[in-house]
N, C-alpha and C positions, 0 to 999 in steps of 0.2 A: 472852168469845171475842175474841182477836185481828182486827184488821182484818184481817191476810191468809188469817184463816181464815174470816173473814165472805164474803168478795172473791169465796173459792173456793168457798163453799158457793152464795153466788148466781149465779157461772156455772155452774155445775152444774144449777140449776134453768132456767137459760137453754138450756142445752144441751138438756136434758129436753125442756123445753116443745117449741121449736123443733121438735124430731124428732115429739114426738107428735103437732103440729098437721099436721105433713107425713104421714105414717104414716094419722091418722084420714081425712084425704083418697082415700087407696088401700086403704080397708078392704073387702073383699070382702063382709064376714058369712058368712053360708052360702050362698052364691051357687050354689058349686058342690058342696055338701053332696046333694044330688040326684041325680049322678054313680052310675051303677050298677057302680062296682067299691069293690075291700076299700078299707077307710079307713087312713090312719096320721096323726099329726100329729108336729111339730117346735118346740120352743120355740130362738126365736131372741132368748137374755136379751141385754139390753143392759146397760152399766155405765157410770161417767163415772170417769175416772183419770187424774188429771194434766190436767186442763182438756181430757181427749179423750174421745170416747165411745167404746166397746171392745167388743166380741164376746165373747162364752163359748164355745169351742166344745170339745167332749171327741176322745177317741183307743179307740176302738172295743177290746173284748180281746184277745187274741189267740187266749183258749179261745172266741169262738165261732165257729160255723160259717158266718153268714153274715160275710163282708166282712171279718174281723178285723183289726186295726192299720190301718183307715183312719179321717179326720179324720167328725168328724160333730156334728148337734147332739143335744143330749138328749132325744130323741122313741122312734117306738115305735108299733105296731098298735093301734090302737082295741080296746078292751075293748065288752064289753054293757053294762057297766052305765056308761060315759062318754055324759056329758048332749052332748056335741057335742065339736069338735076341739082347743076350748080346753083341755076337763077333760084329754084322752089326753096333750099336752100336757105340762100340769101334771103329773099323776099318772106320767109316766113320766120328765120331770126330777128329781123325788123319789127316785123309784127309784134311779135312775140315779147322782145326784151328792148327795144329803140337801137339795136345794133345797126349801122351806118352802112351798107354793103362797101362804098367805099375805101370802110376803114379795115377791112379782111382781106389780108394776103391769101389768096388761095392756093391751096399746095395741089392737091390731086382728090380723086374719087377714089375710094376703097372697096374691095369686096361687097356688094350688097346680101341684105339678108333681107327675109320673107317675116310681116307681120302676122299677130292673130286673126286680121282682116284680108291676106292673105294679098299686100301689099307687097309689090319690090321697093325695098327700104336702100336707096344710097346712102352712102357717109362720106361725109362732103369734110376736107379735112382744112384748114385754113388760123391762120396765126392774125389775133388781135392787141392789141394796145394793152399792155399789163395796166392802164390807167383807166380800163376803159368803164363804167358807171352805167350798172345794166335799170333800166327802166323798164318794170314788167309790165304788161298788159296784164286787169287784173281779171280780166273774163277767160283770160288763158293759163296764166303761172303767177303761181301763188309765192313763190321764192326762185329766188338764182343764188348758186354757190362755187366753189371752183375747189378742187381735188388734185394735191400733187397726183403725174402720170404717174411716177413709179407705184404709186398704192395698186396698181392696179396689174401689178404685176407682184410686189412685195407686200399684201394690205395685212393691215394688224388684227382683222378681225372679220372674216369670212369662211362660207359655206355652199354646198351645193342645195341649189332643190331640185326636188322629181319632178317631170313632164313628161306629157305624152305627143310623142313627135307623130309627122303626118302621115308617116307609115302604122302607126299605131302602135310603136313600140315605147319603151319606157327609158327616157334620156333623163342628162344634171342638165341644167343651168347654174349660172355662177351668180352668186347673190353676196355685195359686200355691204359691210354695216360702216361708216365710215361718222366718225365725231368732229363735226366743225368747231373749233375751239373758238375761233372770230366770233361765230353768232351765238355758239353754247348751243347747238342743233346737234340733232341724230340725222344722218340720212341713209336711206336703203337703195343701193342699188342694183338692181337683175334686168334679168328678161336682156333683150335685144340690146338696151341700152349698153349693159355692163358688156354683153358680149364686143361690141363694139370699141370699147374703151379698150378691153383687156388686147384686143386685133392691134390697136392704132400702138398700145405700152410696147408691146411684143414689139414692132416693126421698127420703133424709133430706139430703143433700148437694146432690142438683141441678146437678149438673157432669160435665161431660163425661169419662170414663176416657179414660187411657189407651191403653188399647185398644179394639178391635171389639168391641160387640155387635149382638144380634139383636132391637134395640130402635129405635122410632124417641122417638126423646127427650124429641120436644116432645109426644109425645101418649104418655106412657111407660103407663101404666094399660091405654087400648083397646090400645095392641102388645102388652105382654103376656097381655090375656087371648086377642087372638088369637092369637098363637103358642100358649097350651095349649088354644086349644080346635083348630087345627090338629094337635095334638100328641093328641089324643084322640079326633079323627077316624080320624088314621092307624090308630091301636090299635083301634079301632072297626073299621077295613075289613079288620086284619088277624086280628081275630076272626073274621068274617064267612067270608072265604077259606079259615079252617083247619075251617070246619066240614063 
């Protein structure tokens, strides 16, 4: 093996490590596995390219009903027979893209957040083969792409949208516009998805974005779990009312 290829294999493992020891820090487990609504989970792979670390994220079909042609990760509703939020996870990135469960290091479970179908959404965090050659299902995802993390803390071309949270008040979402130069693609990405990215940049980076969030920084773990469990309150009261 070449020294330069020695070089890069051992920052690569520095990278790794680095992230995982940050990541194992903010592992939830099943903390919130308790929760009495439907389950989903989200693998959020990581890869290392070009001495960066990178995101995988897929582009929804356009033949399905929910959502079609928006950015997402490779996740998916809990089955019966899935032992917890890693397996749904796993078993639905497979589906999805021919990802190998095998071939995913998993690192830990992150803060969950609440669907528009009013799903608890894990993020399932786990490190794959910067080699790895995604094969999409085409009944499911229409494209796979991969996004350096730091964009998502430092991205060259982002904005907030309006939303009406479950309280009925009026909140941003963070929505990035990001140009794949490999394929010559635009991709857009918000909603839970982005949220989730910008959670995982934040925790393994430790620096300040950009822009506003709804985090306090130095105590980034308790702010987020209060924000969802504020956020599952709300959902909770507005059960409560509709009945």
């Amino acid at each position: 093996m070449a020294a330069a290829e020695r070089e890069d294999e051992l920052e690569s493992k520095r990278l790794k490590e680095t992230a995982r020891l940050r990541l194992r820090e903010l592992d939830v487990g099943d903390r919130f596995s308790h929760l009495p609504l439907r389950k989903a989970s989200v693998l959020l792979p990581l890869l290392v390219r070009a001495g960066k670390l990178h995101l995988l994220l897929t582009v929804r079909s356009m033949q399905l009903r929910r959502s079609p042609g928006e950015v997402c990760f490779p996740g998916g509703k809990s089955d019966a027979a899935d032992k917890d939020e890693i397996d749904t996870a796993l078993r639905e990135a497979q589906e999805e893209v021919g990802l190998d469960p095998e071939k995913v290091q998993v690192i830990c479970r992150l803060v969950p957040g609440i669907d528009k179908m009013n799903h608890l959404v894990t993020p399932v965090v786990g490190f794959i083969e910067d080699t790895f050659q995604a094969t999409p299902n085409p009944d499911e995802v229409s494209d796979v792409f991969v996004v350096p993390l730091e964009y998502f803390i430092k991205p060259l071309n982002y904005k907030t949208l309006p939303y009406k949270t479950l309280s009925g008040s009026l909140s941003w979402m963070h929505c990035f516009m990001y140009d794949d130069q490999e394929h010559k693609k635009s991709f857009t990405i918000w909603g839970l998805t982005a949220h989730f990215a910008v959670f995982l940049a934040l925790v393994i980076f430790g620096k300040r974005p950009t822009f506003a969030v709804d985090y306090d920084l130095d105590n980034l773990i308790s702010s987020a779990e209060k924000n969802f469990m504020n956020l599952y309150a709300s959902l909770s009261e507005r059960k409560k009312s509709n009945l």
